[in-house]
C-alpha positions in Angstrom: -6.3 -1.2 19.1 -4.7 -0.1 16.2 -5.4 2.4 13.9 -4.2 3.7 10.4 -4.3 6.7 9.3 -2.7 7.8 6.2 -2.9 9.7 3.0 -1.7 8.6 -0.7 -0.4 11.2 -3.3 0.9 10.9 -6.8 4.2 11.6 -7.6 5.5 13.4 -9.9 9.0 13.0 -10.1 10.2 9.4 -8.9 12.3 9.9 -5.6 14.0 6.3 -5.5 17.0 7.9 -5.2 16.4 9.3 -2.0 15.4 6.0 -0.6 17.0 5.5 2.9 15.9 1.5 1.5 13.6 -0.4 -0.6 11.9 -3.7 -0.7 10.1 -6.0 -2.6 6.3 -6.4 -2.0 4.0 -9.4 -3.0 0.6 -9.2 -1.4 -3.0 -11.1 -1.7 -6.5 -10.8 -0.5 -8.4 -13.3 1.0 -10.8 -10.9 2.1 -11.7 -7.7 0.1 -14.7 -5.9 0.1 -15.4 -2.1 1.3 -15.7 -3.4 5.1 -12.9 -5.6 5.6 -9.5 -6.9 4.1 -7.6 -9.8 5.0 -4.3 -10.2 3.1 -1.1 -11.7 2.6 2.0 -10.2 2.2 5.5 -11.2 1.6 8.2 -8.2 2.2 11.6 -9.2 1.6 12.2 -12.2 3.6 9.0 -11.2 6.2 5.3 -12.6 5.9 2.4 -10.8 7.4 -1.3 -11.8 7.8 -2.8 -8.2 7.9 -6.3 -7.7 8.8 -8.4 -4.1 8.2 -11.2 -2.6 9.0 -13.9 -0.2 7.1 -12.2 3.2 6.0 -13.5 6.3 8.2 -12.5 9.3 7.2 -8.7 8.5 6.2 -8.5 6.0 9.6 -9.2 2.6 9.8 -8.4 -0.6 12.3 -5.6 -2.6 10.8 -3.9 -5.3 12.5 -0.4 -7.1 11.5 1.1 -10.2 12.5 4.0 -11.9 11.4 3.3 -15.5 9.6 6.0 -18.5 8.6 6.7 -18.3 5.1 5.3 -21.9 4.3 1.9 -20.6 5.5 2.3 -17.6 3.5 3.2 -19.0 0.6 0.2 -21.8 1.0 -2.3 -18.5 1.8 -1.7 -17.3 -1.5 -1.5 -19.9 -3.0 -5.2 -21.7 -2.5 -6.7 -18.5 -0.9 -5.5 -15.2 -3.0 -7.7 -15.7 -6.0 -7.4 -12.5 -7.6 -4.4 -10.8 -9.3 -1.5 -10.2 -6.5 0.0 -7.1 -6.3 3.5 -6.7 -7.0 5.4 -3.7 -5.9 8.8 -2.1 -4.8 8.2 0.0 -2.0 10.8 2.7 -1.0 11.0 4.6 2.0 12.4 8.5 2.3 12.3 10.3 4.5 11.5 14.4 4.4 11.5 16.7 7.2 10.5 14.3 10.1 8.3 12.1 8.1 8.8 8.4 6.1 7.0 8.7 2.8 6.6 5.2 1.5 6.5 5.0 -2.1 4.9 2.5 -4.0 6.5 1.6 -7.5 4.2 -1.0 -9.2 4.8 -3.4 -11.6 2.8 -5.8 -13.6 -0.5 -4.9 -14.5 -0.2 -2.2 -12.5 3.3 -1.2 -14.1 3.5 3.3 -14.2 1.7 3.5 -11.3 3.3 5.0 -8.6 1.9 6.6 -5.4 3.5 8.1 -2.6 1.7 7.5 1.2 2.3 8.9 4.4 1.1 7.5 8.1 -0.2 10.0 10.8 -0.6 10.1 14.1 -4.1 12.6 13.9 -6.0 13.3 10.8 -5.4 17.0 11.8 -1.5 16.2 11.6 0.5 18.6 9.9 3.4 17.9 7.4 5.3 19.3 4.9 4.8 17.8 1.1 7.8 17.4 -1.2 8.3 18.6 -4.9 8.3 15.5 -6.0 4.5 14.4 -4.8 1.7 15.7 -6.8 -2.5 15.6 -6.3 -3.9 13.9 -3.6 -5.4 11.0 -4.6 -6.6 9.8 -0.9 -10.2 9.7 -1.2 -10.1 7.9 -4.7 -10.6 4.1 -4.1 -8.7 3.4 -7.6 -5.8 4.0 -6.3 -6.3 1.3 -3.0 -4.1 -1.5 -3.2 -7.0 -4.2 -2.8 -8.7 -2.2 -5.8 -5.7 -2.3 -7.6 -5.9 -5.9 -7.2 -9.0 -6.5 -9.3 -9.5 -3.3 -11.5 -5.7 -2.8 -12.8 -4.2 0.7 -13.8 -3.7 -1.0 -17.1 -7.2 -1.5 -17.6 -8.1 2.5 -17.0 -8.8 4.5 -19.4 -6.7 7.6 -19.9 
């Protein structure tokens, strides 16, 4: 079984420099309610059917599995009704740990948020300057939220 457990942050100053690399994400839901997500991403030249389960705490079940592009493409195509998300994600690494950090764009363009995976929830790690508040219990900031209630449409 596999379980996710992570924690998202602002950032405050934009570490893309740092980036060991970088990809493009495009991503979908077919499913996406508080219980469960289904969704489709394409990242890079890799397509992923990713299925999740209800958030506990900051874990949850998630499950990955590599798809052929055709399918994919078809998935979001007829089955991603709502706004995709389109993002760069880059990956840095700081004292033992990948930070992946999540540059949006479209109507989600300013947005950027800054995640790290854990082991425990009790893990211990060490935050860089460049991440700000901790924004892991605010369900704005979730990707399949993001998906349907824009940062564009938030009031300041």
């Amino acid at each position: 079984m596999a379980i996710e457990i992570e924690r998202k942050f602002l950032v405050n100053e934009k570490p893309f420099h740092l980036a060991k690399k970088s990809f493009r994400i495009r991503q979908g839901y077919i499913v996406n309610d508080q219980k469960q997500v289904i969704r489709v991403r394409e990242k890079g030249d890799d397509y992923f059917l990713t299925i999740k389960g209800n958030t506990i705490g900051i874990s949850r079940l998630e499950f990955e599995y590599p798809i052929p592009k055709e399918d994919a493409e078809e998935l979001l195509k007829h089955f991603c009704k709502k706004t995709l998300i389109d993002k760069t994600r880059h990956y840095v690494e700081f004292k033992g740990h990948t930070w992946e950090v999540d540059e949006f764009h479209g109507d989600n363009n300013g947005l950027v948020v800054a995640e790290i995976e854990l082991d425990s929830e009790d893990e211990k790690f060490e935050i860089p300057d460049w991440v700000g508040a901790e924004v892991t219990p605010d369900e704005r900031y979730y990707n399949m939220n993001l998906a349907t209630h824009p940062f564009k449409d938030w009031e300041s």
